[in-house]
C-alpha positions as CSV (number, residue, x, y, z in Angstrom):
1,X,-35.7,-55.0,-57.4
2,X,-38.1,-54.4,-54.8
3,X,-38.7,-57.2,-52.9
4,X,-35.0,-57.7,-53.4
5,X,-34.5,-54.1,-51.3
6,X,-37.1,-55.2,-48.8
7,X,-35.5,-58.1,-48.1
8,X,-32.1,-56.5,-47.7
9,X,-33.9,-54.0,-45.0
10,X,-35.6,-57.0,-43.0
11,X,-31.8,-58.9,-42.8
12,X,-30.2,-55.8,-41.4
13,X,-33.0,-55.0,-38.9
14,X,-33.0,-59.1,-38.0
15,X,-29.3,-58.5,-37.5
16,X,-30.0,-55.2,-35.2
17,X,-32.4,-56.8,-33.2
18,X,-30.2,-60.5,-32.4
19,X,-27.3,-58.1,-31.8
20,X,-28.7,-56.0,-29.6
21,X,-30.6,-59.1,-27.8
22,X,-27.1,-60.2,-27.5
23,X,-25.4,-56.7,-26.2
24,X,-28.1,-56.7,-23.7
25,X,-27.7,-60.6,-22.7
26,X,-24.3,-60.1,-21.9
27,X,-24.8,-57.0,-19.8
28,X,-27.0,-58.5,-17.8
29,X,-24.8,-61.8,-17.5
30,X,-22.0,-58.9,-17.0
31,X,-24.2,-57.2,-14.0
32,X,-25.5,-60.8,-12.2
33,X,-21.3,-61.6,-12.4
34,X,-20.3,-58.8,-10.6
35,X,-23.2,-58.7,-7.9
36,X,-22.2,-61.8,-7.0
37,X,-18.3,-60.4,-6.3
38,X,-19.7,-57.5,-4.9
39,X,-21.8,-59.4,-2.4
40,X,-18.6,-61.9,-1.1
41,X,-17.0,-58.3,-0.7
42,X,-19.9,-57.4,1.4
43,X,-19.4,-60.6,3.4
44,X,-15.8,-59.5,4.1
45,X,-16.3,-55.9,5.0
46,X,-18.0,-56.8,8.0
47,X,-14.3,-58.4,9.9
48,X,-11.7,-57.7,7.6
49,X,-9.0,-58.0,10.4
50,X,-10.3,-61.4,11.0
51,X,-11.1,-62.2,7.6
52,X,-9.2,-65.6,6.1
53,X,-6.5,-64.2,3.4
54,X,-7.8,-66.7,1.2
55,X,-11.6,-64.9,1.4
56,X,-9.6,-61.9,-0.4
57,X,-7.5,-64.2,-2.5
58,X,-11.3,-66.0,-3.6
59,X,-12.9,-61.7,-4.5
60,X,-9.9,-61.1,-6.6
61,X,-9.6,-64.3,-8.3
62,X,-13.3,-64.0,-9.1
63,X,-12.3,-60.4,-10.3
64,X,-9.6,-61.5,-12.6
65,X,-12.4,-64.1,-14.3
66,X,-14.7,-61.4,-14.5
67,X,-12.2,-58.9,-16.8
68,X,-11.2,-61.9,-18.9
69,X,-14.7,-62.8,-19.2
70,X,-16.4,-59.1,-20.3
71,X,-14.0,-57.5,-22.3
72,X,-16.5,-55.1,-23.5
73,X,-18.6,-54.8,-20.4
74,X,-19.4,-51.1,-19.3
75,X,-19.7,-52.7,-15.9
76,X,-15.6,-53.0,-16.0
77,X,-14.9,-49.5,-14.3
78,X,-16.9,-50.7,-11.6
79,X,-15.1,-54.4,-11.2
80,X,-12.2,-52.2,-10.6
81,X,-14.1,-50.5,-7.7
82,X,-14.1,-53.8,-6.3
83,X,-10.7,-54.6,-6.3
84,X,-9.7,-51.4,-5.0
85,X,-12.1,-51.9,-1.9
86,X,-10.8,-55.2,-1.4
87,X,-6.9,-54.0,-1.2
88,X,-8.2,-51.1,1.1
89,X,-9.7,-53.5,3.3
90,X,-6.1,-55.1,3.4
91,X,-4.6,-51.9,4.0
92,X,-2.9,-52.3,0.7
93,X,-3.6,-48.3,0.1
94,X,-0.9,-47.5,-2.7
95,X,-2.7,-50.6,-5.0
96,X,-6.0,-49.7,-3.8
97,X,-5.1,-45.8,-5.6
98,X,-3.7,-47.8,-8.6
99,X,-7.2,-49.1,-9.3
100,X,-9.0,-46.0,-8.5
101,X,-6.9,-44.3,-11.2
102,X,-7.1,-46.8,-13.7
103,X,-11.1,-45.7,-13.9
104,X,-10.2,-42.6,-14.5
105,X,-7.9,-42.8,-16.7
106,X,-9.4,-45.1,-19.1
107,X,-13.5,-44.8,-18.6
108,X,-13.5,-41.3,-18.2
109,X,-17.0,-41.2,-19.3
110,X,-18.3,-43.0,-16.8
111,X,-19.0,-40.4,-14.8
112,X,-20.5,-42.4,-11.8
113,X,-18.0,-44.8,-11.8
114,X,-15.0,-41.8,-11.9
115,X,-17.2,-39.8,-8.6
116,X,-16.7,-42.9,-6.2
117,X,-13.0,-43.8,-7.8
118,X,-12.0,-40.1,-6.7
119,X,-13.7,-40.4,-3.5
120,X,-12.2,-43.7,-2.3
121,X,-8.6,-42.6,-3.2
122,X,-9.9,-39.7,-0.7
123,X,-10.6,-42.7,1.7
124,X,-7.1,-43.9,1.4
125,X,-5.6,-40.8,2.4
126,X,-8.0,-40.1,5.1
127,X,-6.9,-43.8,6.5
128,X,-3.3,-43.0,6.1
129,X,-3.7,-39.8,7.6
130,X,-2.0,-37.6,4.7
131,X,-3.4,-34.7,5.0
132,X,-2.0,-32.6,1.7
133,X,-3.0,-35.9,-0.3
134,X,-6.6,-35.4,0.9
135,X,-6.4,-31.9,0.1
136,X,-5.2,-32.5,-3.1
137,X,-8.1,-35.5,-3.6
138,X,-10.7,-32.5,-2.4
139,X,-9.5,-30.3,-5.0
140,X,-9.8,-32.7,-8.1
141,X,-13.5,-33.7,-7.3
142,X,-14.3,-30.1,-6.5
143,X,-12.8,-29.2,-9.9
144,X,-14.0,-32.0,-12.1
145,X,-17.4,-32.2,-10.5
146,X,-18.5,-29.0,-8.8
147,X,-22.3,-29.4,-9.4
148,X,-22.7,-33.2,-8.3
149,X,-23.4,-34.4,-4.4
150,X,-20.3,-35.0,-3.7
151,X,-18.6,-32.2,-5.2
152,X,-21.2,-30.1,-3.7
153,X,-20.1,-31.3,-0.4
154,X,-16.5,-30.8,-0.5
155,X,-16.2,-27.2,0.5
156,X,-17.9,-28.7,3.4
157,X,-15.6,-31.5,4.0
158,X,-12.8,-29.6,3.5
159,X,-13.2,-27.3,6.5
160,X,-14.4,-30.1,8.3
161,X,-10.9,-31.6,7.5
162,X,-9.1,-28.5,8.9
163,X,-11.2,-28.4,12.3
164,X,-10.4,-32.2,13.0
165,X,-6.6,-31.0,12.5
166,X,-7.3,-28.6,15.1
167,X,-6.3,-25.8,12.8
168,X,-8.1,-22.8,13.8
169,X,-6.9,-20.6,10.9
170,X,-7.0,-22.8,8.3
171,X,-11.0,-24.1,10.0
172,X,-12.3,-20.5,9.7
173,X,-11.1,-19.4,6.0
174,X,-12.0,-22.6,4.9
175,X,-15.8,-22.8,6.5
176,X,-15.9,-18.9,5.1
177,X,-14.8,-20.2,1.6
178,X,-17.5,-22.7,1.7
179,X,-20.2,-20.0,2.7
180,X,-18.6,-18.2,0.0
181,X,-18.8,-20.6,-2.5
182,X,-21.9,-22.0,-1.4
183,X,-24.0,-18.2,-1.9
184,X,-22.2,-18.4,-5.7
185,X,-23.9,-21.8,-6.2
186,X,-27.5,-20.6,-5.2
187,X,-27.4,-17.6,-7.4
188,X,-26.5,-19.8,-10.4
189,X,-28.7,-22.4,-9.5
190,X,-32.2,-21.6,-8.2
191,X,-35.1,-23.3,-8.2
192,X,-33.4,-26.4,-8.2
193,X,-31.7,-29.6,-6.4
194,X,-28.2,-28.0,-6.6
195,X,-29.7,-25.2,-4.8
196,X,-31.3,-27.1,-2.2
197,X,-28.2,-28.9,-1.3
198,X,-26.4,-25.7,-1.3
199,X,-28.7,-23.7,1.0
200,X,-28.4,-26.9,3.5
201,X,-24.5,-26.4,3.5
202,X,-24.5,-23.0,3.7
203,X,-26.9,-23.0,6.8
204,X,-24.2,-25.6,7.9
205,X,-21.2,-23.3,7.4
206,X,-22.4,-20.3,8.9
207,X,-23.6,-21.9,12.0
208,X,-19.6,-22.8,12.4
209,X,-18.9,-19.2,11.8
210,X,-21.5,-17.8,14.3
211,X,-23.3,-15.6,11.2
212,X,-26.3,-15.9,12.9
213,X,-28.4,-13.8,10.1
214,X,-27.0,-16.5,7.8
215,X,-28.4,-18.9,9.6
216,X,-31.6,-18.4,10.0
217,X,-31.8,-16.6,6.0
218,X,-30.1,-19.9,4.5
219,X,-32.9,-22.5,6.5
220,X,-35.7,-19.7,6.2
221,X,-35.4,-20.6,2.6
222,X,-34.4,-24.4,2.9
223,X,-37.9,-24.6,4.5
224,X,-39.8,-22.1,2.3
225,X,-38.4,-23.6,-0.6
226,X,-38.5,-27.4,0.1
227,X,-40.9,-28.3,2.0
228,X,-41.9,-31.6,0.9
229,X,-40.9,-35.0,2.1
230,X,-38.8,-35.7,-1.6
231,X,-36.2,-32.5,-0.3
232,X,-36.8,-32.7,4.0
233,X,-38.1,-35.1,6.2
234,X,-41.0,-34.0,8.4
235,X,-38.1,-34.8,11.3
236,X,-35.7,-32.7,9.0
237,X,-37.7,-29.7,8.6
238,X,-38.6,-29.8,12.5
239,X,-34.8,-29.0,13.5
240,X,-34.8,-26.4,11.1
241,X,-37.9,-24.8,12.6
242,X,-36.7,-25.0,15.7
243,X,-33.4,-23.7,14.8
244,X,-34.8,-20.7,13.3
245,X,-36.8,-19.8,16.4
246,X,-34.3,-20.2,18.9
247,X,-31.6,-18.2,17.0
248,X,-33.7,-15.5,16.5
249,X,-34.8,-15.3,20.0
250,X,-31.6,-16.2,21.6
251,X,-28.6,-14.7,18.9
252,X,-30.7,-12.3,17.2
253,X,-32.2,-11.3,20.2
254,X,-35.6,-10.5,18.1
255,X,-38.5,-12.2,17.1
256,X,-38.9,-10.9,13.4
257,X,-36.4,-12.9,11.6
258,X,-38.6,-16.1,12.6
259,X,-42.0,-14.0,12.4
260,X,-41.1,-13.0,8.6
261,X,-40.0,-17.0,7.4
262,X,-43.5,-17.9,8.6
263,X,-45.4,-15.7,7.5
264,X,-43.9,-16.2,3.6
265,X,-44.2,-20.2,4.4
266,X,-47.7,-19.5,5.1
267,X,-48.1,-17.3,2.1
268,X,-46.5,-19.6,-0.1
269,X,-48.3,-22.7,0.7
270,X,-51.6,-21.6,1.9
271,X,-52.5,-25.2,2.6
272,X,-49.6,-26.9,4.2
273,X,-49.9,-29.0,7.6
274,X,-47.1,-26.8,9.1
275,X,-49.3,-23.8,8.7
276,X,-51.4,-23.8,12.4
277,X,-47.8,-24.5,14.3
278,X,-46.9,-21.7,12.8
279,X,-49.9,-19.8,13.8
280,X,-49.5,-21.4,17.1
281,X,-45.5,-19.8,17.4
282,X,-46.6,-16.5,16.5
283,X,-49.1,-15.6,19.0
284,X,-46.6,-17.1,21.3
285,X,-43.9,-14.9,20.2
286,X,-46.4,-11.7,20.5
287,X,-47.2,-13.2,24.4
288,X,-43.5,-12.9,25.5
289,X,-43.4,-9.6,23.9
290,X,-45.5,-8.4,26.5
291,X,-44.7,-10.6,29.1
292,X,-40.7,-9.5,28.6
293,X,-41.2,-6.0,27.3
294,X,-39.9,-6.6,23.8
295,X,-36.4,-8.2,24.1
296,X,-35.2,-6.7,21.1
């Protein structure tokens, strides 16, 4: 009765492992199939204009083989990606959408897959100019997706959208909605990649709107905060430095604002390379002091 029960258990684990061996082979077989598609769709993004119709005929025949072929791939949200890309780069915008929507409509779990469907059907619109469509497009990723990097952008994008259209109105509600929005998102979030990305778009949005306290308080903390090569780039975090300074000096008209983010960088990381520029910046700022006689 034992051995008999044993034996049962080896089968079925036997049968796990060949299955999943076989799962796995097919994904990958799934993945090498679709990389090769992906990369003729490469080829073809680099001219389309004076691409061959038959090049785009080749992508989606190869795309039609692929779906017949993986029924049950989970790469299948992203063969659809392909062939929306490949109608867009015909111009063929209202299919293009079809295929975009067919991702979210029927992987809806695929969360990766469902960000770039929403954000190409954005592409679209942008390329056929349809302004309440992109809107609308803005709206659904902000709402589905708030928290990732694109949704994080979008208040951004949005505004940025309204200044192109030369709508002044509609440009400085919607840059104050996204410094707005963007505050909300580091009080929820701190400590953390959402709120990095957030302070950068809030330093972003209230450089539009002139707050220059904003300004230099959003990339104070940027830079106290992140200061390491994984969040800015040495390059990165120089603009911001220089940013603060000359805002303070210039908008501000004071040297404290600047004076105070150094000296809590400093505090904060004792042992940071940035440290003796900072050093260096202060004793320049007390030198103008007396050379200008305090501009503040």
């Amino acid at each position: 009765m034992k051995k008999s029960i044993i034996l049962s258990l080896i089968i079925l684990l036997f049968t796990f492992v060949v299955l999943s061996f076989l799962s796995r082979n097919g994904e990958y077989a799934a993945q090498r199939d679709l990389w090769g598609i992906n990369l003729k769709l490469k080829q073809a993004s680099k001219d389309p204009n004076n691409m061959p119709k038959n090049v785009f005929k080749e992508i989606m025949d190869d795309y039609d083989q692929f779906m017949i072929k993986h029924p049950n791939s989970r790469m299948r949200p992203y063969a659809h990606l392909i062939s929306g890309r490949v109608y867009m780069l015909q111009r063929k915008f209202e299919q293009a959408r079809q295929e975009f929507e067919t991702i979210l409509e029927e992987y809806p779990k695929e969360t990766a897959a469902n960000i770039q469907a929403l954000a190409e059907i954005g592409r679209t619109y942008l390329k056929e100019d349809n302004g309440p469509a992109i809107v609308n497009t803005y709206e659904r990723i902000l709402a589905k997706y708030p928290l990732t990097e694109l949704g994080l952008k979008v208040p951004l994008l949005r505004a940025e959208f309204y200044q192109r259209q030369n709508d002044e109105t509609k440009t400085q509600q919607s840059y104050q909605n996204a410094a707005d929005h963007y505050e909300e998102i580091i009080k929820q979030n701190p400590d953390s990649l959402i709120e990095y990305q957030a302070l950068k778009y809030l330093g972003q949005s209230s450089l539009v709107l002139e707050n220059w306290e904003k300004v230099v308080d959003s990339y104070g903390e940027l830079l106290i905060k992140y200061p390491y090569p994984k969040y800015l780039t040495v390059y990165e975090s120089d603009k911001i430095i220089k940013m603060i300074t000359t805002i303070s000096i210039t908008k501000l008209k004071k040297y404290d604002p600047a004076k105070m983010i150094f000296l809590r960088f400093i505090e904060r990381h004792p042992k940071h390379p940035f440290n003796e520029t900072f050093f260096e910046m202060m004793k320049s700022f007390e030198f103008l002091k007396e050379e200008t006689k305090d501009i503040e």
